[in-house]
LUMTOR-308833 format. One line per 8 residues: for each residue x, y, z of N, C-alpha, C, O. Coordinates in steps of 0.05 Angstrom, whole numbers, always signed. Each point is the difference from the previous one (the first is absolute). Example, Ala and Ser with C-alpha at 12.3 -4.5 7.8 and 13.67 -1.06 7.14 Angstrom:
REM residues 2
+264 -114 +156 -18 +24 +0 +18 +24 +0 +21 +0 +13 | -28 +21 -27 +16 +24 +1 -15 +22 +14 +10 +22 +4
END
This chain:
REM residues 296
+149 -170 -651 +29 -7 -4 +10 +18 -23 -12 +3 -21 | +40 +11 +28 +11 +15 -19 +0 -11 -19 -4 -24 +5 | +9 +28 -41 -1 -5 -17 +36 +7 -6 +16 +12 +15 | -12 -19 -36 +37 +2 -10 +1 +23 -2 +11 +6 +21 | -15 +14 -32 -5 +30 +1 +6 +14 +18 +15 +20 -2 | -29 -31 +32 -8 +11 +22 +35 -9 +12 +17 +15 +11 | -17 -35 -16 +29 -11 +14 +17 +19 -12 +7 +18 +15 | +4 -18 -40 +19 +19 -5 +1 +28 +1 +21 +12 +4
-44 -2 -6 +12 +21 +17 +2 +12 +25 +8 +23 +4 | -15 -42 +14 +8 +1 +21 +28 -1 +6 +15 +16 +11 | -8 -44 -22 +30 -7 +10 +22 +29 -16 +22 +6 +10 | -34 +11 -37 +13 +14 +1 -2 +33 +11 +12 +20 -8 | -29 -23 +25 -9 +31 +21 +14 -16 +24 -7 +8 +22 | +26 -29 -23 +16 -7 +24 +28 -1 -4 +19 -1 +16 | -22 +1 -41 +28 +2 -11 +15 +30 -10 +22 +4 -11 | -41 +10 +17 +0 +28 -9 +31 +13 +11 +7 -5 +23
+9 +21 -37 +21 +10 +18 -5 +29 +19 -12 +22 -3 | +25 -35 +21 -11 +24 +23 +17 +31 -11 +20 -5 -13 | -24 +23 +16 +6 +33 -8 +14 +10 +21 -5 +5 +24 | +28 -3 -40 +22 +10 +19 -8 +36 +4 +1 +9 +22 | -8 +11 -50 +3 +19 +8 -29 +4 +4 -16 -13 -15 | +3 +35 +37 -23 +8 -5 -9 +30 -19 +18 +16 -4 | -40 -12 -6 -9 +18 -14 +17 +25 -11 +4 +8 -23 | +4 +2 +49 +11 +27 +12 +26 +0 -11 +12 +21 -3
+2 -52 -8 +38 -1 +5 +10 -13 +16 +19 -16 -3 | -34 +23 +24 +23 -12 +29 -7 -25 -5 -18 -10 -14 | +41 +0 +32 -6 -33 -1 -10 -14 +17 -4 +16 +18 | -6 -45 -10 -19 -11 +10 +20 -5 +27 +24 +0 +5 | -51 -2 +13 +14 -18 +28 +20 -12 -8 +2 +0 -24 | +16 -13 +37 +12 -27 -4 +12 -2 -24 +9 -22 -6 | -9 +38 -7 +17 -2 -28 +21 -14 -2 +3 -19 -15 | +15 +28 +31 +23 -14 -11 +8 -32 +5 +20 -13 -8
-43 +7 +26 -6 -34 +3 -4 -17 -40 +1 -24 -4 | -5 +41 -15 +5 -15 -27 +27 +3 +1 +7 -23 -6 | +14 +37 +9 +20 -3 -7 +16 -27 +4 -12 -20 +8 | +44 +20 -13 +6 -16 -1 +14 -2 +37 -3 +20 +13 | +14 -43 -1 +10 +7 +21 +23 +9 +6 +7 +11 +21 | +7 -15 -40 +28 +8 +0 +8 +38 +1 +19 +12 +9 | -49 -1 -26 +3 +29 +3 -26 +23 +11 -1 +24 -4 | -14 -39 +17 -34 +10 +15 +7 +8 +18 -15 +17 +10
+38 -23 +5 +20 +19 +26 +17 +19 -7 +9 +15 +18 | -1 -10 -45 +17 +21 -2 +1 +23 +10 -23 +9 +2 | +42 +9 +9 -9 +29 +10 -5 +19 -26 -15 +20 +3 | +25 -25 -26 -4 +11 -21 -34 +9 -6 -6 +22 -11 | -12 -38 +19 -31 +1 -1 -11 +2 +23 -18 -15 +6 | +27 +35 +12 -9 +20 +23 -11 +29 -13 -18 +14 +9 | +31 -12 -28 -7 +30 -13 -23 +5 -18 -11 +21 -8 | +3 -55 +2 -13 +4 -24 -31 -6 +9 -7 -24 +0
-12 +41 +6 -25 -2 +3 -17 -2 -30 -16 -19 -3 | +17 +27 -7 -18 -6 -22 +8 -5 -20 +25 -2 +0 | -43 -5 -36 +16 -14 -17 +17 +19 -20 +12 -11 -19 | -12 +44 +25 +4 +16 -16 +38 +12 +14 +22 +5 -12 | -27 -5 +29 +31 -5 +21 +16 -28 -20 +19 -1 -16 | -34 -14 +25 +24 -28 -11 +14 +0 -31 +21 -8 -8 | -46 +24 -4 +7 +5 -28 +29 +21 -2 +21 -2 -12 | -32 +22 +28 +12 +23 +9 +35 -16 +5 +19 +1 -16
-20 -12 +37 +22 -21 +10 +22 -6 -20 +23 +7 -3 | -41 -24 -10 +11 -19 -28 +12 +21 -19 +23 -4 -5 | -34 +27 -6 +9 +14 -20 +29 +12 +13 +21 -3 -12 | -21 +16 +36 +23 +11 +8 +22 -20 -2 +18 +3 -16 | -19 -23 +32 +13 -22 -4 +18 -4 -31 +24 -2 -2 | -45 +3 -21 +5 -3 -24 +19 +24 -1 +22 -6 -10 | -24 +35 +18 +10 +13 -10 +32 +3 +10 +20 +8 -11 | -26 -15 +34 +32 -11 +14 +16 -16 -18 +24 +5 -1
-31 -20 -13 +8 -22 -12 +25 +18 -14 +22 -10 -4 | -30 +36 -3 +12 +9 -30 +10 +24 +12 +3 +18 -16 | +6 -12 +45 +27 +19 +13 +23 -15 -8 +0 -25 -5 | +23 +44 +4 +20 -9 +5 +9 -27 +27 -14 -8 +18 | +35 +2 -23 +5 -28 +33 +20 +10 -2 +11 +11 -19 | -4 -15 +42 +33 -6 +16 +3 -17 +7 -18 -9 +15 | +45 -8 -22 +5 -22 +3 +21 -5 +29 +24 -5 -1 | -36 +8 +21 +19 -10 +15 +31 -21 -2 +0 -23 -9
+24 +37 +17 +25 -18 -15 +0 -18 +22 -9 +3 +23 | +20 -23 -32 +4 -27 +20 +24 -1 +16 +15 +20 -2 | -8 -40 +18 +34 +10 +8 +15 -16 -23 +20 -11 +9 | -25 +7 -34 +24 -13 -10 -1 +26 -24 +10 -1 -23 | -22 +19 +31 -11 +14 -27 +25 +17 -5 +19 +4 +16 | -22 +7 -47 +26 +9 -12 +10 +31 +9 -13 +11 +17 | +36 +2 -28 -9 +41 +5 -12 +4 -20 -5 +23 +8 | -8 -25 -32 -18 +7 -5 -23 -2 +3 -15 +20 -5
+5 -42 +12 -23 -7 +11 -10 +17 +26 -23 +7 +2 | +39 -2 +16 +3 +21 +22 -1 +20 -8 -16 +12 +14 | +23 +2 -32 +8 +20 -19 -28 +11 -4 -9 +19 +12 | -5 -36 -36 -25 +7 +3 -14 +3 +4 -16 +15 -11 | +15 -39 +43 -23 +3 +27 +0 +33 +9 -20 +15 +3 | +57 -8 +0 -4 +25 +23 -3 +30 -26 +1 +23 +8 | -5 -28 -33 -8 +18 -13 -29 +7 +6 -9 +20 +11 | -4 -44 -23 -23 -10 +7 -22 +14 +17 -23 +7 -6
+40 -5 +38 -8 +12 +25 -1 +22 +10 -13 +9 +19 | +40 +7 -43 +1 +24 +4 +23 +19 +11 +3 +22 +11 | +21 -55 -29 +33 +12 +8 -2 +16 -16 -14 +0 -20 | +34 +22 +29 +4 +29 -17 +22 -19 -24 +9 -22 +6 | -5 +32 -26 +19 -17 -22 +33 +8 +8 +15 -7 -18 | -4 +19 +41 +22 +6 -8 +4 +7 +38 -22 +9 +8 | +34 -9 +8 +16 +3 +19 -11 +42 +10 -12 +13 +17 | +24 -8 -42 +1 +35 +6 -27 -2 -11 +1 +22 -11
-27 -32 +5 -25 +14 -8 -15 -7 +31 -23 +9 -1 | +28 -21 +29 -3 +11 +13 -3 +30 +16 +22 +9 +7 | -39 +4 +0 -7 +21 +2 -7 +4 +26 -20 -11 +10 | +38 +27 +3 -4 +8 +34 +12 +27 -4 +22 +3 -9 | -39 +19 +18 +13 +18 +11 +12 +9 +40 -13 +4 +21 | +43 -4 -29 +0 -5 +37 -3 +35 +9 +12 +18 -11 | -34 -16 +38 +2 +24 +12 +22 +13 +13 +17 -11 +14 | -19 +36 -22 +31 +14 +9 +9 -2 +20 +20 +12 +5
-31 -26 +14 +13 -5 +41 +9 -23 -9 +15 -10 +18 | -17 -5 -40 +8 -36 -1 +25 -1 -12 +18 -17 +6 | -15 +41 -29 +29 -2 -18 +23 -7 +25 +7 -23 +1 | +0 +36 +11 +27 -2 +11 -8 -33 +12 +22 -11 +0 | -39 -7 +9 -5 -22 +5 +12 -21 -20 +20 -15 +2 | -46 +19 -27 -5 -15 -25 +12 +15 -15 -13 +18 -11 | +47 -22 +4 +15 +7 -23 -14 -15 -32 -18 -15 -7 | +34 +28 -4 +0 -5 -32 +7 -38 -1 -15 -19 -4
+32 +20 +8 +13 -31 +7 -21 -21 +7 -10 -20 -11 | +7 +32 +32 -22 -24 +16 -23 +3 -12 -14 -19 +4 | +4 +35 -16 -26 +0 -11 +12 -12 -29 -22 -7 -9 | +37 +1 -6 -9 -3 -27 +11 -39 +13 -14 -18 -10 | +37 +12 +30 -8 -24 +14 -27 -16 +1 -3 -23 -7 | -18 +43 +17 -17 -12 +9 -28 -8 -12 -21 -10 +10 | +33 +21 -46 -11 +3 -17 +4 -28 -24 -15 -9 -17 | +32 +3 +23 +19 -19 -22 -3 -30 +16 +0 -21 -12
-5 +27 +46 -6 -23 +20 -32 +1 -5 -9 -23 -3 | -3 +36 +2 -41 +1 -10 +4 -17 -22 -9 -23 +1 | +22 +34 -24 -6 -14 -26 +4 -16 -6 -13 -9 -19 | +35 -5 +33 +9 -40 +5 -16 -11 +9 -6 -21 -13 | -11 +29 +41 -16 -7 +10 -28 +1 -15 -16 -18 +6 | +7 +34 -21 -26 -2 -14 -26 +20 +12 -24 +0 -1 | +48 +16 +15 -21 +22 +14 -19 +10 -17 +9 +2 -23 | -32 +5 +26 -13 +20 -17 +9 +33 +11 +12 +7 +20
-25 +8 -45 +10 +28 +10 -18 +9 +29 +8 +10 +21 | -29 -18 -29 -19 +3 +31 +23 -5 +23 +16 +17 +9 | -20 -45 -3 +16 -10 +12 +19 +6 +12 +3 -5 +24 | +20 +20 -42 +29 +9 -4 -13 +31 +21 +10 +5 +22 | -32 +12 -32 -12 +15 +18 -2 +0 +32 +3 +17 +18 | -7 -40 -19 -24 -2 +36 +29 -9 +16 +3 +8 +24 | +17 -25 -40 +21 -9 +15 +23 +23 +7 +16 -4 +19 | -16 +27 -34 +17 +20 +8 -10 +11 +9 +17 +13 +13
-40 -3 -6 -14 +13 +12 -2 -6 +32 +2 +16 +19 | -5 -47 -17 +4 -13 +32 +33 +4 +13 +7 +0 +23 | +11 +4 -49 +26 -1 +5 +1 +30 +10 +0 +5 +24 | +0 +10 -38 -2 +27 +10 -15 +3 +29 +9 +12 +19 | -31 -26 -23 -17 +17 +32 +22 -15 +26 +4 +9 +22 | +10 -38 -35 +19 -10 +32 +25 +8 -3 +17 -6 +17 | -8 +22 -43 +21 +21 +4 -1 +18 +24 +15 +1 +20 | -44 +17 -27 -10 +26 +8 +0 -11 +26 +17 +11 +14
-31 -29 -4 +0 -6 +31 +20 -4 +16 +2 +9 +23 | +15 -26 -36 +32 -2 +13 +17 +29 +4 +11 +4 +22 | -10 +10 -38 +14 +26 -6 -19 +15 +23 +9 +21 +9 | -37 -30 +1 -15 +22 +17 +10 -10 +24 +4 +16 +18 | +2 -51 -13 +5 -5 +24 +27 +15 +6 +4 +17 +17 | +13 -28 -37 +36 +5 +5 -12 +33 +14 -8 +0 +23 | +7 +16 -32 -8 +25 -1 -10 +4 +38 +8 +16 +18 | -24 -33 -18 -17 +10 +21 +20 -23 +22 -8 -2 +23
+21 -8 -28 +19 -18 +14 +30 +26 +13 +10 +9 +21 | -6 -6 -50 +20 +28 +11 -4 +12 +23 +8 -4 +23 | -33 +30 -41 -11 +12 +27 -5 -7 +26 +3 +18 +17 | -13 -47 -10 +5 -13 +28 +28 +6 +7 +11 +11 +19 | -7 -19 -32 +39 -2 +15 +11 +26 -7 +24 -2 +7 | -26 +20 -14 +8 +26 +5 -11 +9 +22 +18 +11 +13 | -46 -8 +2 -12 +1 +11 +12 -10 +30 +3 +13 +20 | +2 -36 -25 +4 -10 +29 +32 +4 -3 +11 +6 +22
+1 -7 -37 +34 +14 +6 -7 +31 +10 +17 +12 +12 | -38 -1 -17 +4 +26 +6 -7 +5 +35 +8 +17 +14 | -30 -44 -7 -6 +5 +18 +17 -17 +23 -9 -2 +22 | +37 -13 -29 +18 -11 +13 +16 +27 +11 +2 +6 +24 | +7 +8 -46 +16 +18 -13 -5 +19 +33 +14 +2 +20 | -42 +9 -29 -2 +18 +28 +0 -19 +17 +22 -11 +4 | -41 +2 +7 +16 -24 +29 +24 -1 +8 +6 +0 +23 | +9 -2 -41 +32 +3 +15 +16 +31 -6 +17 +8 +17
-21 +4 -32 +4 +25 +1 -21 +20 +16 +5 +24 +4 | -24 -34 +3 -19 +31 +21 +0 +22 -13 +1 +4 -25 | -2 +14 +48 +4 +27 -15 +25 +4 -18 +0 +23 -9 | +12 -32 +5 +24 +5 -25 -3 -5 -25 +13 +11 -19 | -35 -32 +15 -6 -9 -23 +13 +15 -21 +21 -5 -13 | -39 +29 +10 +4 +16 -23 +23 +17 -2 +3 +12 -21 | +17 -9 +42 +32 +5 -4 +21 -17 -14 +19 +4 -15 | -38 -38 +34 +20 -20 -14 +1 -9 -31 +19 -8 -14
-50 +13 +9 -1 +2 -34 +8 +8 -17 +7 -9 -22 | -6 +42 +39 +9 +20 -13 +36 -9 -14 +12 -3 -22 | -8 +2 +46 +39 -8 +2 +12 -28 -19 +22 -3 -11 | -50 -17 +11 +6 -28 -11 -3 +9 -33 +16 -8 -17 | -41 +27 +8 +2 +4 -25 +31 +22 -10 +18 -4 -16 | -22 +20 +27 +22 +10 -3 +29 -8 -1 +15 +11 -17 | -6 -29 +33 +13 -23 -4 +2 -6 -26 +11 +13 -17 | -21 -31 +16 -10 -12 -28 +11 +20 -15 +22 +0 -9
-40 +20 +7 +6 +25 -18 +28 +2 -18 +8 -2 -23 | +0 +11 +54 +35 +1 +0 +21 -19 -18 +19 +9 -13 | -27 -37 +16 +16 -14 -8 -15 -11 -35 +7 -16 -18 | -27 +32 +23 +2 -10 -34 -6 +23 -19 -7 -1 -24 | +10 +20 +36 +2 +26 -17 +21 +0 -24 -3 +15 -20 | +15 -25 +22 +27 -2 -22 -14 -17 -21 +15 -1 -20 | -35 -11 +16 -11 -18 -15 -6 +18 -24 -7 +22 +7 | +8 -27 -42 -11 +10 -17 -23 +3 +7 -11 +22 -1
-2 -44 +9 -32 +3 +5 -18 -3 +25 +13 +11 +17 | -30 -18 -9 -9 -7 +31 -8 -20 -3 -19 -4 +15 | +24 -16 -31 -8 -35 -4 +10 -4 +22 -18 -2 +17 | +43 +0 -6 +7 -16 +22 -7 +8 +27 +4 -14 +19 | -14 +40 -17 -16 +12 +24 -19 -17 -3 -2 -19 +16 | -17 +23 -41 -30 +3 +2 +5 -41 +11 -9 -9 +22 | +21 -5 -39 -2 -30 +12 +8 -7 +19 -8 -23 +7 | +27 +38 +12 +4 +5 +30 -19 -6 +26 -1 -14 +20
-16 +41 -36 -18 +4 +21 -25 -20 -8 -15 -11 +17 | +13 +8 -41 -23 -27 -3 +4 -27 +18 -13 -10 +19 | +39 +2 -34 +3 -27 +17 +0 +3 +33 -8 -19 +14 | +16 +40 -2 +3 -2 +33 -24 +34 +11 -13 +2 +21 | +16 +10 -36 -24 +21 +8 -10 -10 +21 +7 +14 +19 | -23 -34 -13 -11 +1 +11 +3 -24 +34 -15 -5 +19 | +43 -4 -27 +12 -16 +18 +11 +9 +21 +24 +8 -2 | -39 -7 +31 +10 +18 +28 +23 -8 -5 +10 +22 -7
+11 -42 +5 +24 -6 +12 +11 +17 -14 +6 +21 +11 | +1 -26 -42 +14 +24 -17 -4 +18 +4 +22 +12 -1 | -46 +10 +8 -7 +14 +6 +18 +12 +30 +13 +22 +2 | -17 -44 +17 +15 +14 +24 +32 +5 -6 +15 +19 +7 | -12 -40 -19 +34 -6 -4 +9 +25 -22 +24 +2 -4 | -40 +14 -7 +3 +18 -17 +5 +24 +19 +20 +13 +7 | -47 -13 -1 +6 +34 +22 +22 -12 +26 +15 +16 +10 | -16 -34 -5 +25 +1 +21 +24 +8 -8 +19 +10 +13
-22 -17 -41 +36 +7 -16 +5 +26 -4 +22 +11 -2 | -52 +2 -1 -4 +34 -13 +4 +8 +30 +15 +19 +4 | -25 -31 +13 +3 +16 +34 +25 +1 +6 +11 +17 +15 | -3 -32 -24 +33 +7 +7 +13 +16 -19 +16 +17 +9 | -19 -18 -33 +9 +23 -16 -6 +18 +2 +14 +17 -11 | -39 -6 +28 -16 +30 +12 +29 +11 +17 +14 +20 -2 | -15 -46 +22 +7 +6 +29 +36 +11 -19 +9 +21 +10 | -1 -26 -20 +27 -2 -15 +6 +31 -20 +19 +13 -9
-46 -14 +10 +1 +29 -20 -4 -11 -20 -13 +16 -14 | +17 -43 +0 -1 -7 -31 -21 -1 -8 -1 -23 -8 | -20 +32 +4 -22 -2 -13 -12 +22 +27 -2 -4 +24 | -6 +26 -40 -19 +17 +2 -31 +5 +9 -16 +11 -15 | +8 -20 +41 -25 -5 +8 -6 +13 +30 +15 +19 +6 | -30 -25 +7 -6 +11 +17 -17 -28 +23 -19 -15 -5 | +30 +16 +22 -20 -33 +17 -10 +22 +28 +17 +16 +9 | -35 -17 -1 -19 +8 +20 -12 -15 +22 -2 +8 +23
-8 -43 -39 -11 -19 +18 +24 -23 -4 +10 -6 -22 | -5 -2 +41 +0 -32 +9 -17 -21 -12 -24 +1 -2 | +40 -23 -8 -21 -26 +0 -3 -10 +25 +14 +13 +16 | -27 -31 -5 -14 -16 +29 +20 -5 -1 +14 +19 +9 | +3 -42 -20 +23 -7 +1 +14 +14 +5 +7 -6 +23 | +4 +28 -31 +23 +19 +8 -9 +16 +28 +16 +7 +18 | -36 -5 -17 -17 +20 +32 +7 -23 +17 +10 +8 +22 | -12 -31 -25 +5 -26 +21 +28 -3 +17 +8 -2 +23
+4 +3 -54 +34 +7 +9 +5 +22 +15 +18 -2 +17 | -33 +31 -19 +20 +15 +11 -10 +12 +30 +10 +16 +16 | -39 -35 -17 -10 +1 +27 +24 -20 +19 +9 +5 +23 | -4 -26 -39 +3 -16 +26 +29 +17 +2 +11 -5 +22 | +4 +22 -38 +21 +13 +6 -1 +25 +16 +23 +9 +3 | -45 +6 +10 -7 +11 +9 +2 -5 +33 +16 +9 +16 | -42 -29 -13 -3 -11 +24 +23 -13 +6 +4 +1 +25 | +12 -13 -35 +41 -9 +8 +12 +31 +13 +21 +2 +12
-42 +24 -19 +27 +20 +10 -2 -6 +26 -18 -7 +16 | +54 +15 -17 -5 -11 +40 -5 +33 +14 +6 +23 -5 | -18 -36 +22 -23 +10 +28 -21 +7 -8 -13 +17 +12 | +1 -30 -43 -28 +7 -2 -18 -12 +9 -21 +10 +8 | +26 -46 -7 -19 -20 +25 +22 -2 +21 -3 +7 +24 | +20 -15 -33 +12 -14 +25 +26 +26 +5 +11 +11 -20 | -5 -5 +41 +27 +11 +8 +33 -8 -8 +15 -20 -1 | -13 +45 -3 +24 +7 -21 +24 -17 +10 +14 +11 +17
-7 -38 -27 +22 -5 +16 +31 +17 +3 +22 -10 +8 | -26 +36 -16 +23 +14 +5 +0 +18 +28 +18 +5 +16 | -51 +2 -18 +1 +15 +25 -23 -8 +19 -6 +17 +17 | -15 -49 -16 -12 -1 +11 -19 +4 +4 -14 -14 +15 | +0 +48 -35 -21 +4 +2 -15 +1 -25 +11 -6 -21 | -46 +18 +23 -8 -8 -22 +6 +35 -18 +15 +18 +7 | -31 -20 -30 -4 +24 -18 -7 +25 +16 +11 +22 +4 | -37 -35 +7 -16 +25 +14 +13 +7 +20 -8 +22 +6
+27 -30 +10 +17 +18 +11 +18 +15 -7 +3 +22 +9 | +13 -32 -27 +24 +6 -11 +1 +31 -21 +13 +21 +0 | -39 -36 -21 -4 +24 -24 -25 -4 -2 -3 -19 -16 | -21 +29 +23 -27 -3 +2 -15 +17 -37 -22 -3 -10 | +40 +14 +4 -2 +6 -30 +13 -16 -18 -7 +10 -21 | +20 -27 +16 +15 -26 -11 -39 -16 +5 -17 -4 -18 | +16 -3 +45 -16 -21 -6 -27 +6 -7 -14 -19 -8 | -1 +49 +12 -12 +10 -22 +2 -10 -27 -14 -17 -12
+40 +37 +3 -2 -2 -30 -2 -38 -8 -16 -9 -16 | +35 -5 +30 -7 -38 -6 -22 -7 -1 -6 -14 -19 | -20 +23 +44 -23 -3 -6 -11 +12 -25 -6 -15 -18 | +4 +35 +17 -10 +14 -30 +3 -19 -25 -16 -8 -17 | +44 +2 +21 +9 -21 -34 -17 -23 -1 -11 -10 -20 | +12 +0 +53 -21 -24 +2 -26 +0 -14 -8 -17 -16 | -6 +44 +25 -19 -3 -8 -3 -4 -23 -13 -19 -10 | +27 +44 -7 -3 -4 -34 +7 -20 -8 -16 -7 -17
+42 -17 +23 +7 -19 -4 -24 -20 -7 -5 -13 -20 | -8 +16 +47 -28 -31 +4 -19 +8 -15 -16 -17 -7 | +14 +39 +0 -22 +2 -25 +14 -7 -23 -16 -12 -15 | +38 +14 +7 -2 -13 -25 +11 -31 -4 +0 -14 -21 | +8 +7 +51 +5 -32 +6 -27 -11 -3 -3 -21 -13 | -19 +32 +22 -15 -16 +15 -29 +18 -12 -18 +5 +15 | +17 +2 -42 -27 +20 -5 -25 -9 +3 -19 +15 -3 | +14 -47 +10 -23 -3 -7 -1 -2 +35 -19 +14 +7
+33 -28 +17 -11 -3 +24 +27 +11 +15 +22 -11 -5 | -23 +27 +18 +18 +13 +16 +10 -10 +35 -12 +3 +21 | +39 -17 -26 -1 -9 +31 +8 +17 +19 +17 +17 -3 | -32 -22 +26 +10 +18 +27 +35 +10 -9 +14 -13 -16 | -2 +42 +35 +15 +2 -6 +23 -12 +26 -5 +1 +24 | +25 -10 -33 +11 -4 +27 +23 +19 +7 +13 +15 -16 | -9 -17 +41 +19 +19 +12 -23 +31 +9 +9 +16 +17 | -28 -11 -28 -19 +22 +3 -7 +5 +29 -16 +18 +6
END
């Protein structure tokens, strides 16, 4: 039978505290089963494998203590209190100590005006200068893109006015241009300057109708002598007209109601030369598909 001796120290090699860290530092299995429960789940003690880390932990911690803070303002909070938050963060102190230089394709965009605007609207707001950076910078690139679309929007529609333009003019195209700028020309030559040309031809340049309604007005001032040009082709339109005024001569289909008979008896060189015009006519009526001719 144990003796008292024997008993106590037993019961205290049972009472012994179990060793959280082993030899090495690191810490034991199950460690953090001593903790308390409220913080043995923290994610904070994922990082910390051994006991020289935790120390490690704790001191940084400490040294945080003694940075500067920013005090987040509340919504009842004062302008100064705001004041010193957006100093704090890295407001420039003054409206104009914002610092952007704009690239030379942007000036005629981003005036003087709007930029010192958008400067004075940053610093109400609590922009930082960074900040005030990255946001003109996005402004600029959906400037630049809009100005690329408008741009490339134009050119469509110049493009397809140009290619209306011939469609109804054919082979004349480039007579009728000729005559429509010139036009133009004419009536604003008296101008000190060519502002009212040059915005002329911007706003409708490229609009068939003005366009036609221009050289139709110059075609008659050709045909008149008043304006100085030279016409060679027909528009479809005009070849259309003077075909169907052609084929009306009488006895070229049908017999002459004066004398009964047709061309080819009467003047077989008359309805030659009518054929001939025909022909040239239907090519420029008709340049892309050519119809049978009639009366042939």
């Amino acid at each position: 039978m144990p003796d008292e001796g024997q008993q106590q120290e037993g019961q205290q090699q049972q009472e012994a505290p179990v060793a959280l860290v082993n030899a090495d530092g690191t810490f034991a299995a199950n460690w953090r089963d001593s903790l308390p429960e409220d913080i043995r789940a923290d994610k904070s003690l994922d990082v910390v494998t051994d006991f020289n880390g935790l120390v490690s932990q704790h001191v940084n911690a400490q040294k945080m203590l003694g940075k500067d803070k920013v005090v987040l303002p509340g919504p009842n909070a004062t302008d100064e209190e705001k004041d010193a938050f957006f100093t704090a963060i890295g407001r420039p102190a003054t409206p104009g100590d914002y610092q952007f230089a704009l690239p030379d394709e942007m000036k005629e965009l981003v005036n003087a005006d709007r930029l010192k605007d958008a400067k004075e609207i940053a610093h109400k707001l609590g922009i930082t200068q960074a900040q005030f950076e990255g946001y003109m910078k996005a402004e600029l690139e959906a400037a630049g893109l809009a100005v690329q679309g408008a741009e490339e929007q134009q050119a469509l529609d110049m493009q397809n006015g140009i290619d209306e333009m011939r469609k109804r003019f054919g082979g004349a195209y480039d007579e009728r241009m000729h005559i429509a700028n010139r036009l133009v020309h004419e009536i604003c030559k008296g101008d000190a300057d060519e502002s009212r040309k040059i915005a002329l031809l911007e706003a409708f340049g490229n609009n068939p109708d003005f366009i036609e309604f221009v050289s139709d007005c110059g075609a008659k001032l050709v045909e008149h002598k008043a304006l100085i040009a030279e016409m060679t082709q027909d528009t479809p339109k005009e070849a259309v007209a003077k075909l169907d005024e052609l084929r009306a001569t009488p006895g070229f289909i049908t017999a002459d109601p004066a004398t009964g008979k047709l061309l080819a008896e009467t003047d077989p060189a008359k309805k030659k030369a009518i054929l001939a015009e025909i022909d040239k006519l239907t090519l420029q009526a008709y340049p892309e598909t050519r119809p049978p001719r009639p009366g042939a």
